[in-house]
C-alpha positions in Angstrom: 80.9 81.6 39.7 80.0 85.4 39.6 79.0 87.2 42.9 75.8 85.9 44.1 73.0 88.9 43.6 70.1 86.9 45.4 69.3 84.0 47.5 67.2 81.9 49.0 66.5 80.6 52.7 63.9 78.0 54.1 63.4 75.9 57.3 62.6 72.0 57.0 61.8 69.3 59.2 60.7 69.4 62.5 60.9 73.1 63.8 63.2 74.5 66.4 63.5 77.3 68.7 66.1 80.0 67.1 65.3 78.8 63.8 64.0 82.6 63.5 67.4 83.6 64.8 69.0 82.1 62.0 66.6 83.4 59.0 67.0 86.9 60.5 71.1 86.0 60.4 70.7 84.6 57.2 68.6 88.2 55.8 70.5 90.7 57.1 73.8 89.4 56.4 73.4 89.1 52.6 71.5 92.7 52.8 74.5 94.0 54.2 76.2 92.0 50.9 74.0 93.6 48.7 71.9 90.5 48.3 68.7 90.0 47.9 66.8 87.3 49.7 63.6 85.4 49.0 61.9 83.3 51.7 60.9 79.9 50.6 57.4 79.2 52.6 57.1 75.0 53.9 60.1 74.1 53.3 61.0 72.1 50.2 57.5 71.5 49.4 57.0 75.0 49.3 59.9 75.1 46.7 58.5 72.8 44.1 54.9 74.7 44.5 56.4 78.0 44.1 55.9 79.5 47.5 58.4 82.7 47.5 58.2 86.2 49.3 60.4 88.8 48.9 62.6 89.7 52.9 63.8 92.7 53.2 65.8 93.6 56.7 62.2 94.6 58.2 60.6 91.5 57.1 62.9 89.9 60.1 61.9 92.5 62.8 60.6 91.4 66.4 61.6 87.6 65.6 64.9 87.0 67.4 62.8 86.2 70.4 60.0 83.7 68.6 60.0 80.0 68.9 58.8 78.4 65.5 59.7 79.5 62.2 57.7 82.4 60.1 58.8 81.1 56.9 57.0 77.6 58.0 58.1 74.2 57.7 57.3 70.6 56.0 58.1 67.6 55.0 58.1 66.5 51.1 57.6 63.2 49.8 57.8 64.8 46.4 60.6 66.3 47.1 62.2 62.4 47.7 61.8 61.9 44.0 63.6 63.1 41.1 60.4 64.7 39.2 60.2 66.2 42.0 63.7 67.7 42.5 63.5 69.0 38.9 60.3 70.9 39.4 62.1 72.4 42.2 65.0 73.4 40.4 62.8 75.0 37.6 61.1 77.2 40.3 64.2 78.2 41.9 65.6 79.3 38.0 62.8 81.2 37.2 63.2 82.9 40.7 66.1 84.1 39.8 67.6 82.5 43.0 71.2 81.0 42.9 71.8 79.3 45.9 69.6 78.3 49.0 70.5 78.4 52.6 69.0 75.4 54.0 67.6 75.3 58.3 66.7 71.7 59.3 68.1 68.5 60.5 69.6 65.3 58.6 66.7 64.9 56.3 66.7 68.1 55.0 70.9 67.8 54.8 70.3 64.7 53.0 67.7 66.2 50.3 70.0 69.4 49.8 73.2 66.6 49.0 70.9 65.0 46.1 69.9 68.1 45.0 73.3 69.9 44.4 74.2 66.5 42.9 71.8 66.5 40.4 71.7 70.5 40.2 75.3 71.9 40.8 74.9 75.2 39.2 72.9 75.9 42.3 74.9 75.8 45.3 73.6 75.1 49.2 74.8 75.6 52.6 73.0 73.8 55.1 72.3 75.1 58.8 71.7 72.3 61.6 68.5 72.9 63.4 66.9 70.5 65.4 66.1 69.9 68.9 67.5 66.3 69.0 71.2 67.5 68.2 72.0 64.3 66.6 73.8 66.2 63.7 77.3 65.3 62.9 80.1 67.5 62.4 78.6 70.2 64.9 78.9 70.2 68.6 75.2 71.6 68.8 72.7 72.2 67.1 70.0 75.1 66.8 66.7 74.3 69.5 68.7 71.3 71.8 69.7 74.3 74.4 66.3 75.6 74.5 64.1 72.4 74.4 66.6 70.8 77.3 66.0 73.2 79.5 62.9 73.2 78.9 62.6 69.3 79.8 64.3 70.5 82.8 62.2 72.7 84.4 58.9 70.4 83.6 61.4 67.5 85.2 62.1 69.6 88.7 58.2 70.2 88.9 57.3 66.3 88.2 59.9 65.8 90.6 57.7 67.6 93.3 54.6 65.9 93.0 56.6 62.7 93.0 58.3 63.5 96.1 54.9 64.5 97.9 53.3 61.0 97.0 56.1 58.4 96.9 55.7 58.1 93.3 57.8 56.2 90.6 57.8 58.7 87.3 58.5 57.4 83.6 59.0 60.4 81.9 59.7 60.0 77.7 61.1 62.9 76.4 61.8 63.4 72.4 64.5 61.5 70.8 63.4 58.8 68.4 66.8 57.8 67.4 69.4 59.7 69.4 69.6 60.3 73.8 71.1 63.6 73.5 67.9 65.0 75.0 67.6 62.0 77.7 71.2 62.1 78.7 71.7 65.5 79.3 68.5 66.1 81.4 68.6 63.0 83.3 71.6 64.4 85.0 70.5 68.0 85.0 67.4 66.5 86.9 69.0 63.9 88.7 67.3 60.9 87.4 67.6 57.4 88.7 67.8 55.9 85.0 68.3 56.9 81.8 66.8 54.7 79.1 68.4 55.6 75.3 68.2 54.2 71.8 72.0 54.2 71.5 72.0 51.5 74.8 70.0 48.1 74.4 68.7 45.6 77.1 68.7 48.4 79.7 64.9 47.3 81.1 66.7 44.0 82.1 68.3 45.4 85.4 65.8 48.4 86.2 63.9 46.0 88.9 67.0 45.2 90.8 68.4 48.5 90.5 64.8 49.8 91.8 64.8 47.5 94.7 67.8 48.6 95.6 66.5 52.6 95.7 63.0 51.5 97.8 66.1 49.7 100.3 67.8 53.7 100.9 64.8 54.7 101.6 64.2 56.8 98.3 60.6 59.4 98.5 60.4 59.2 94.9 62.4 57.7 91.7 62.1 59.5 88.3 63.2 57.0 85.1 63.7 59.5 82.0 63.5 57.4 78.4 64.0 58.9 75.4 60.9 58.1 73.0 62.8 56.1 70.6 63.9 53.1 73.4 63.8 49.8 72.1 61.6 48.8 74.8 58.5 50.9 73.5 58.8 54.3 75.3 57.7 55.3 78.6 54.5 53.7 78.4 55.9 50.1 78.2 58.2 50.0 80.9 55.7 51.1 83.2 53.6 48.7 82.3 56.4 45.8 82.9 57.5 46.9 86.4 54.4 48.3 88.4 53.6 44.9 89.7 56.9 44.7 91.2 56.8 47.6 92.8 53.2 48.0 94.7 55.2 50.3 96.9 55.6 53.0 94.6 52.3 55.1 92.5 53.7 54.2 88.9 52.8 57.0 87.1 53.8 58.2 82.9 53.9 61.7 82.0 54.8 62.2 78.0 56.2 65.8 77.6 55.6 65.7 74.1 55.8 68.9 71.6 55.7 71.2 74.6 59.5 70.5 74.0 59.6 71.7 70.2 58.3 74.8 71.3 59.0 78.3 73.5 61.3 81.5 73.6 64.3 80.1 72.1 67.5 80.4 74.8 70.6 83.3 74.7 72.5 79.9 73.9 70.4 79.2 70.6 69.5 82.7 69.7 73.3 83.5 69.4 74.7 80.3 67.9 71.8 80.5 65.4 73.3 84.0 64.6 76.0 83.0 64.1 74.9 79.9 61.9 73.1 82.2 59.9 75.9 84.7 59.4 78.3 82.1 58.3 76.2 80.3 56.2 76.1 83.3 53.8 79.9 84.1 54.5 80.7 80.6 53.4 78.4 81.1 50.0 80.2 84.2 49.0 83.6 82.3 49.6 82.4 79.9 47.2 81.3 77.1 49.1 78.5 75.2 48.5 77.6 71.7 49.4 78.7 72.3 53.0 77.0 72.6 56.7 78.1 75.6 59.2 79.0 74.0 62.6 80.3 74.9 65.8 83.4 72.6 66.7 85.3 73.5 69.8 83.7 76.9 70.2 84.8 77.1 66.7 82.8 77.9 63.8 83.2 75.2 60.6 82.2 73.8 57.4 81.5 70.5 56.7 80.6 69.2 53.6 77.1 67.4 53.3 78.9 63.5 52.7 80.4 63.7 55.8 77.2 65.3 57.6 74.9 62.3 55.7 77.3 59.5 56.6 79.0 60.0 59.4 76.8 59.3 63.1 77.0 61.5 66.0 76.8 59.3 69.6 76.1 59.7 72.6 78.9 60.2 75.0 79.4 56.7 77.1 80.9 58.5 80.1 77.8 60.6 80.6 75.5 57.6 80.9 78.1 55.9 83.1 78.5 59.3 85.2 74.9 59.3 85.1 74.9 56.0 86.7 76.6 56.6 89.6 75.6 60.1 90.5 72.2 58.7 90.8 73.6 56.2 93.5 
């Protein structure tokens, strides 16, 4: 195909800190191409209802530093469907828009795979933003620096309390299907167990293993669990062990969205950037149907049917490194 003149950019899914990075990437980029860009508002709902504006390199000012997304963000059950799909398409025609750059995690991958297979005149490049970092094919993904260290420091200041009142903490963090999240800040925080959706039957040993922490004498035990544990979350394993352990104030705290949001991190604002850059380097090299990645400190492309099909797991030596640091 013929130089692309203009393009399109939205953000889908969940949102996720440096998502702005990576729109302002994305803008200035194909300005500096001669490109113009439209802004597709709510994602790919806003693409079958026709919600477009016009960015120019100011429209991106002042939002390096913003958690969130301006251009907004949804999910689309229409979009799911091929009626759907086809309205979308006709929008994007009469936009004058020939080819999208898409920010959001595997569901929004997955609906930008159907489209260019039904629509291949339209080319997409995909950019992996999500806090779970779940995404394969990338070693991160945009938001999981930010939102980690941002379960951190709420982590060290549970930690205190616990500490001051012999307390035993279950503390879910976000992750329905993936412990990236858990894994990472349980040893960042030091946590006595680690509770994933990756590892099954782990609420088996925690009393013994518990008994065994009251016997050295421990002032406090913090238990994180990813939301998505087959055992029912935080909430749930509290409820099964505090009558075997009277000795300790069971207490749940549920960080919730606080970890979705926030100044996104150097880490994210530069590998969003980057993302972002790329993503419109790779569509004026003719690719389309493809993801930007970071491999190996490397930047890369990988194309949407091994991104859909492919899983991305949890490391087994961390949980087991985990394990015994917390001895």
């Amino acid at each position: 195909m013929g130089k692309i003149k203009r393009i399109g950019v939205l953000t889908s899914g969940g949102d996720a800190p440096g998502m702005n990075a990576a729109i302002r990437a994305v803008v200035r980029t194909a300005i500096y191409h001669k490109m113009q860009v439209v802004g597709i508002r709510h994602g790919y709902h806003g693409m079958i209802h026709g919600h477009f504006k016009e960015l120019r390199s100011y429209s991106v000012s002042d939002i390096l530093q913003r958690g969130g997304t301006i251009l907004k963000t949804a999910r689309s059950a229409e979009f799911r469907t091929p009626e759907g799909r086809k309205m979308a398409y006709e929008n994007l025609k009469k936009e004058g828009i020939e080819a999208v750059v898409v920010i959001g995690g595997d569901g929004s991958l997955t609906g930008a795979r159907v489209f260019c297979d039904e629509y291949y005149d339209i080319p997409f490049v995909g950019i992996p933003g999500t806090i779970d970092n779940d995404i394969y094919g990338t070693d991160y993904t945009i938001g999981y620096d930010t939102a980690l260290n941002t379960v951190v420091e709420a982590v060290d200041k549970i930690r205190d309390t616990a500490s001051s009142h012999n307390r035993l903490f279950f503390i879910e963090v976000m992750g329905r299907d993936a412990g990236f999240i858990a894994v990472h800040s349980g040893i960042a925080c030091g946590s006595e167990a680690i509770f994933v959706p990756e590892v099954k039957n782990q609420a088996s040993g925690l009393k013994d293993y518990l008994e065994k922490g009251f016997k050295r004498k421990k002032s406090s035990n913090l238990i994180i669990v990813a939301e998505g544990d087959e055992e029912g979350g935080a909430m749930a394993i509290a409820e099964k062990v505090k009558d075997d352990f009277k000795e300790y104030d069971v207490r749940v705290s549920i960080l919730g969205h606080i970890q979705r949001g926030g100044t996104p991190s150097a880490f994210d604002r530069v590998t969003a950037s980057k993302f972002g850059f790329y993503a419109v380097e790779a569509l004026l090299d003719d690719q389309k149907s493809v993801m930007v990645g970071l491999k190996d400190s490397e930047i890369v492309n990988v194309p949407f049917s091994k991104v859909i099909k492919m899983h991305k797991n949890v490391d087994s030596s961390s949980l087991e490194m985990a394990e015994i640091l917390s001895v």
